[in-house]
ROFI-990713 format. One record per residue (C-alpha): x, y, z. Coordinates in steps of 0.5 Angstrom, whole numbers, padded with zeros to 4 digits, always signed. Layout:
BEGIN
XYZ ...
***
This chain:
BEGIN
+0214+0074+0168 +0207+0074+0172 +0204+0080+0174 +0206+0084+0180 +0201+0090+0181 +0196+0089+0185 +0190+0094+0189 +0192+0094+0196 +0187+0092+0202 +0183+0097+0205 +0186+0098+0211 +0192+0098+0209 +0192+0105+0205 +0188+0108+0210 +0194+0105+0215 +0199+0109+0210 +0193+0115+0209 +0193+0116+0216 +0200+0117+0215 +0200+0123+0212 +0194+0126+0215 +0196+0123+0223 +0202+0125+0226 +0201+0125+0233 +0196+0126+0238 +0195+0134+0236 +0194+0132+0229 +0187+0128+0231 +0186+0134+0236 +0186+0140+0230 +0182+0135+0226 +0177+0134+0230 +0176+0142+0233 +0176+0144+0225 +0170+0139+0225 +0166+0142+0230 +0167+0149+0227 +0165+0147+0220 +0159+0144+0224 +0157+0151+0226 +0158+0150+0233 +0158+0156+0239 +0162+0152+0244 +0167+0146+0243 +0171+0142+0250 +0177+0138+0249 +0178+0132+0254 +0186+0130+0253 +0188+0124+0258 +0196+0122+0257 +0197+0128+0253 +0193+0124+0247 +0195+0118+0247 +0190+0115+0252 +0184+0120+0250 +0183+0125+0245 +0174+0126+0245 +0172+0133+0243 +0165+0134+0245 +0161+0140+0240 +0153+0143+0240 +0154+0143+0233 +0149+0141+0227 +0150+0134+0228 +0149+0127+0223 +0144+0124+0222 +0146+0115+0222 +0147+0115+0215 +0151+0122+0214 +0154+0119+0221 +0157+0112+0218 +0158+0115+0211 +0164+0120+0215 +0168+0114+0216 +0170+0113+0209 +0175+0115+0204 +0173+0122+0200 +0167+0123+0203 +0165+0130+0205 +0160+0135+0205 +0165+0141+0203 +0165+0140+0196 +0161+0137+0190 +0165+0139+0184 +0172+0142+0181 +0170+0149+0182 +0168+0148+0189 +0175+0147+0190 +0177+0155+0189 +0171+0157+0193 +0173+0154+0200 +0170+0157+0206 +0172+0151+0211 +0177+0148+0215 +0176+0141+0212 +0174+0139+0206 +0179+0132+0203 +0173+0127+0207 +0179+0124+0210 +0180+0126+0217 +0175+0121+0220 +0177+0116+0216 +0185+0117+0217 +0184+0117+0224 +0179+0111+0224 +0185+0107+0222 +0190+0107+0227 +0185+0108+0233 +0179+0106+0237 +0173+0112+0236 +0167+0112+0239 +0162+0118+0234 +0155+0120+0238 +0151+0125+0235 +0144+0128+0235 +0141+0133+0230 +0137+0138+0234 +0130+0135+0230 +0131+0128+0232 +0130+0125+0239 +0135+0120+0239 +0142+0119+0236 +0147+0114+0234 +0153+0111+0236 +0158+0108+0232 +0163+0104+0234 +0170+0104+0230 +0177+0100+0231 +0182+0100+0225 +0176+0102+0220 +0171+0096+0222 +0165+0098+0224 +0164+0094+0230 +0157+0096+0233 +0152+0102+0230 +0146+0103+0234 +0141+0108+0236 +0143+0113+0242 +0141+0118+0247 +0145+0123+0247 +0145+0131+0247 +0144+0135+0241 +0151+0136+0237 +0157+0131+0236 +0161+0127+0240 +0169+0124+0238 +0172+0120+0243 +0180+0117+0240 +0182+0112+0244 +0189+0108+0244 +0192+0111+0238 +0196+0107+0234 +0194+0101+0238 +0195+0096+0231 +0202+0101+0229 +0206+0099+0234 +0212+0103+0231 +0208+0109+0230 +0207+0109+0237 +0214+0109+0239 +0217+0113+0236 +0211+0119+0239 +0215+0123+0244 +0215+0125+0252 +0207+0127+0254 +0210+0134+0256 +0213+0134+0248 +0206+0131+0245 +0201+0135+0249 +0206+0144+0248 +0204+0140+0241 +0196+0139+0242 +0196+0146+0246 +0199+0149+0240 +0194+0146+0236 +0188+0148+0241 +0191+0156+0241 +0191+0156+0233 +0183+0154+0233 +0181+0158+0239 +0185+0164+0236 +0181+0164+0229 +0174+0162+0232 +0173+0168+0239 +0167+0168+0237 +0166+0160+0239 +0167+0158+0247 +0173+0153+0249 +0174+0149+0254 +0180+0144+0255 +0181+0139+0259 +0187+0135+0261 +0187+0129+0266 +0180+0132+0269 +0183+0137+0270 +0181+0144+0267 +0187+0148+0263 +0183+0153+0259 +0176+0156+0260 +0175+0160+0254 +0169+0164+0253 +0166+0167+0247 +0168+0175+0246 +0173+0179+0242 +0180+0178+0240 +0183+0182+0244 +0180+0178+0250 +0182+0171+0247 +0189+0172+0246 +0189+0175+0254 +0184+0170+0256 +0191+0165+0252 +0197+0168+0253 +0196+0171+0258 +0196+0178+0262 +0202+0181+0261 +0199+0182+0253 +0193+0186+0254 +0198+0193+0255 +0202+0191+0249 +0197+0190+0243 +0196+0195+0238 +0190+0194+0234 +0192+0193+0226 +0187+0194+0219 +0188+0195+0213 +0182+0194+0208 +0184+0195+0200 +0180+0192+0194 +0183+0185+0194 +0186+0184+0201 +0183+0186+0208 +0188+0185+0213 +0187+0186+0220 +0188+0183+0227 +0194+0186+0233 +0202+0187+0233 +0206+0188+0239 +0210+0193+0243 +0218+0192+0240 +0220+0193+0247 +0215+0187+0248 +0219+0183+0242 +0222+0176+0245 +0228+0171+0243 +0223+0166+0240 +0219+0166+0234 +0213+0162+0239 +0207+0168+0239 +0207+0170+0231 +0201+0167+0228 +0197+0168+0222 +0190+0166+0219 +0188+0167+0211 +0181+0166+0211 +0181+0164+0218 +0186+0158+0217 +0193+0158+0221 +0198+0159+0216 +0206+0159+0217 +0209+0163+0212 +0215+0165+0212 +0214+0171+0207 +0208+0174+0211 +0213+0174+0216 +0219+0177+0212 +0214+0182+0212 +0211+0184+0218 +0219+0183+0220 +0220+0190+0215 +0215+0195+0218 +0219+0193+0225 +0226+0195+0222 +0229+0200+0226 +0226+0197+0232 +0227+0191+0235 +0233+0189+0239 +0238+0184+0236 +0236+0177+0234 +0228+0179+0237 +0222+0177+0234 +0215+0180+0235 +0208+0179+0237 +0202+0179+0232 +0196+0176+0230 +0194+0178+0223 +0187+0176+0220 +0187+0177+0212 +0181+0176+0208 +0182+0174+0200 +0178+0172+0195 +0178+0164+0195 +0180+0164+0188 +0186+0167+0189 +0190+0163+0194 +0190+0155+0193 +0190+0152+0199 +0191+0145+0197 +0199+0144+0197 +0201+0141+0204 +0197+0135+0208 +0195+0139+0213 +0193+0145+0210 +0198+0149+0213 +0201+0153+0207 +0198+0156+0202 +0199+0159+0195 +0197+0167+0192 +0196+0168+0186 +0199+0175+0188 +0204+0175+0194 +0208+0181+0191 +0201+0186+0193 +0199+0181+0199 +0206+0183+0202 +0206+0190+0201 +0199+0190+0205 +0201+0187+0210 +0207+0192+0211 +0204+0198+0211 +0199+0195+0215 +0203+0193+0220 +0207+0200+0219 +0201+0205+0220 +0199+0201+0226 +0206+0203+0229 +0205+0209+0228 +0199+0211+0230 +0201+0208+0236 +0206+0212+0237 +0211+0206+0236 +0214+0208+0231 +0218+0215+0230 +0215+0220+0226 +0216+0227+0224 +0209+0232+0227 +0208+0238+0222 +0203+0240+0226 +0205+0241+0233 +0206+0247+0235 +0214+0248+0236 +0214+0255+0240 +0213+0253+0247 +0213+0260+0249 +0212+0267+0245 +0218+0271+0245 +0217+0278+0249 +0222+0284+0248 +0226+0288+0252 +0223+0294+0255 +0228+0300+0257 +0226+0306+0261 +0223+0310+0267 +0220+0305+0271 +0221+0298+0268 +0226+0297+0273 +0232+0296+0268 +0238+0301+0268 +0236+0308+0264 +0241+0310+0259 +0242+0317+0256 +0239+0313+0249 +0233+0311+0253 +0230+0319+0255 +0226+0320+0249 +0222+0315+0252 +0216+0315+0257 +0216+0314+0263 +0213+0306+0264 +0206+0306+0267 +0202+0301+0272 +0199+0298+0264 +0206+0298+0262 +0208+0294+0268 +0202+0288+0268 +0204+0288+0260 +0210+0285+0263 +0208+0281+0267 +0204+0274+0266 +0199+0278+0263 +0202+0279+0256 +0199+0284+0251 +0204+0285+0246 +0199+0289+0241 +0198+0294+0246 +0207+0294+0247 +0207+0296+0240 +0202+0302+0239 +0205+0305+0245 +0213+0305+0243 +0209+0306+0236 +0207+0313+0239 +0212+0315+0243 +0217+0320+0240 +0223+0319+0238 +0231+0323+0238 +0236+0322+0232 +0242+0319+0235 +0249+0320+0235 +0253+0320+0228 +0258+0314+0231 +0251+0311+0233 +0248+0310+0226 +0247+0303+0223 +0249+0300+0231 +0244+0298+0235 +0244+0301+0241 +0246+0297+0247 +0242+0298+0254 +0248+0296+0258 +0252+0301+0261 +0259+0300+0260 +0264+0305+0261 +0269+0307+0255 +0276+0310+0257 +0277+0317+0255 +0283+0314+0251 +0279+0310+0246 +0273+0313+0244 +0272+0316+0237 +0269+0323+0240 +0266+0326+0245 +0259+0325+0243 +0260+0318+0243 +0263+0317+0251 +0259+0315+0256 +0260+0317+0263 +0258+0312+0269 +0253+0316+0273 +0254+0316+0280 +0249+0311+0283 +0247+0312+0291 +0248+0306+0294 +0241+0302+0294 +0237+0307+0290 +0237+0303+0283 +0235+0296+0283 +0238+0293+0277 +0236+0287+0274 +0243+0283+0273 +0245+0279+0279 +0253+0282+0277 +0250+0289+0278 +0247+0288+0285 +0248+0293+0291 +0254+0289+0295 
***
């Protein structure tokens, strides 16, 4: 039986290759503007034409290539992110495989000008199906330039199967919001059909995601920061009133690289609980910083899931961050046990001569109220000169039938019949008419 293994053809596994790293137009999108961040750039323009499949150029002041690092970017597992095993646990970048150019090169047109700031000139390359048609000095600005053209023009079965311009291109927005969000210090700028969607300059983060997803965000960020020994978490979480059906504005970065995570946002869904209205979802944008070495990145091919070494202690973080930033911003119910629950001191009821309440036969062992008297129960309250006058004032013992009752400053007439004994009687006192100004209103002079 002959033997039936044998190597494939070049650009046949970079065709198959591509396959997993280059799905769509938004694949060479993320791709390329993650190259312009790892090169170091401060402003990076996107160009779209057809939603991607006609045009995708990113255009950076990056670093640069010099011609031989320029030739060497086209081919398989050639990168300048990692040397050795041991490089793998201390990524900081955003690419770090040596396949993305190559991948793309294999079922596009590219077109590669780029200059280092130390040379005059620069080169152009010229790429379609991994042949290198033409490479040659160029004039051109400091940084680099990626122009993806006709994707897909030798796997026409591929290119069949992309969807509507309106589908593919919400797609390359996507990818453009994951970078520009991550990167607020770096300008973008994106460009579909010449026409300008987005103008991102540098700045905050609360200004990026205004500047992305619009106005009606700036009054529902709460700022969100929690830095333990092993994990920092920062970032915005939104109002619960400001929740949505969909789960569209969640995002999370680990190290600056977008993640999906469906345990992070178990998480964040738990410091809501009790908030949100039925089957509504919440805005965050949460950063969280960890040791390179205790998460591994390397698990999916485009690098949006991610392992942690321990995920018990990263979500507990991300909840009481997310928990105490509701609270602080009174979002969240809470109890204060240091507000001041008394709106009001409570004054007492003063009886006598001259406060302008009905005199009782109990109240005549008290003085007669003077002008001090009366501005004390007025607005300017003195409750410390009350007690030392009523503490000075001389007192009657009160009747047998009175001891232990508290005398009542209400006048109210007690039958003959139905009183204990004399001393106990009251008798309602003639009153002219007009003479008293009685307090209650049931009182008053008809």
């Amino acid at each position: 039986m002959p033997d039936i293994i044998h190597l494939l053809p070049e650009y046949l596994a970079n065709q198959i290759a591509a396959g997993e790293v280059v799905q769509r137009p938004a694949s060479v999108v993320k791709e390329l503007l993650e190259n312009a961040v790892d090169a170091g750039a401060t402003q990076v323009q996107l160009i779209v034409k057809e939603a991607g499949k006609q045009l995708v150029q990113v255009v950076d002041n990056g670093a640069g290539m010099s011609p031989t690092d320029a030739r060497m970017s086209l081919e398989r597992h050639a990168t300048s992110k990692i040397r050795s095993t041991e490089d793998l646990f201390r990524i900081r970048t955003l690419g770090f495989r040596g396949e993305a150019l190559a991948s793309i090169a294999a079922v596009a047109q590219v077109e590669i000008r780029t200059k280092q700031r130390e040379y005059d000139t620069g080169t152009l390359l010229l790429v379609e199906g991994s042949q290198v048609t033409s490479q040659q000095p160029t004039a051109c600005p400091d940084g680099t330039s990626i122009a993806v053209k006709n994707l897909f023009f030798n796997v026409p079965a591929r290119r069949n199967f992309l969807k509507s311009n309106a589908v593919e291109m919400r797609h390359i927005l996507d990818e453009f919001q994951h970078v520009a969000l991550a990167n607020p210090q770096v300008a973008f700028s994106l460009y579909q059909n010449e026409l300008e969607v987005f103008g991102l300059p540098a700045g905050k983060l609360s200004q990026r995601i205004v500047a992305l997803l619009g106005n009606g965000y700036k009054e529902q960020l709460a700022a969100c920061e929690e830095v333990t020994h092993s994990i920092a978490v920062k970032g915005f979480v939104g109002k619960p009133e400001s929740s949505k059906k969909s789960r569209g504005d969640q995002f999370f970065f680990v190290n600056n690289r977008f993640i999906r995570s469906a345990y992070l946002n178990h998480a964040v869904l738990a410091a809501y609980e009790g908030l949100l209205a039925r089957d509504t979802h919440p805005f965050y944008v949460l950063f969280l910083e960890l040791d390179p070495k205790a998460i591994d990145i390397n698990v999916h091919p485009t690098k949006t899931e991610i392992k942690f070494e321990d995920e018990k202690t990263v979500y507990a973080v991300v909840r009481a961050a997310v928990k105490q930033s509701l609270g602080l911003h009174n979002i969240a119910p809470s109890l204060d046990f240091d507000g001041d629950v008394n709106f009001a001191p409570i004054r007492p009821l003063r009886t006598g001569k001259g406060t302008g309440l009905v005199p009782t036969e109990a109240d005549d062992h008290l003085p007669a109220a003077t002008a001090a008297d009366r501005a004390a129960s007025s607005d300017g309250y003195r409750p410390d000169a009350l007690a030392a006058s009523a503490a000075a004032a001389p007192r009657r013992p009160r009747p047998a039938c009175q001891q232990g009752h508290r005398a009542s400053p209400a006048l109210i007439p007690i039958p003959a019949a139905t009183a204990t004994s004399a001393s106990c009687r009251r008798v309602l006192p003639s009153r002219p008419a007009g003479s008293w100004k009685l307090s209650t209103a049931s009182w008053a002079s008809p």
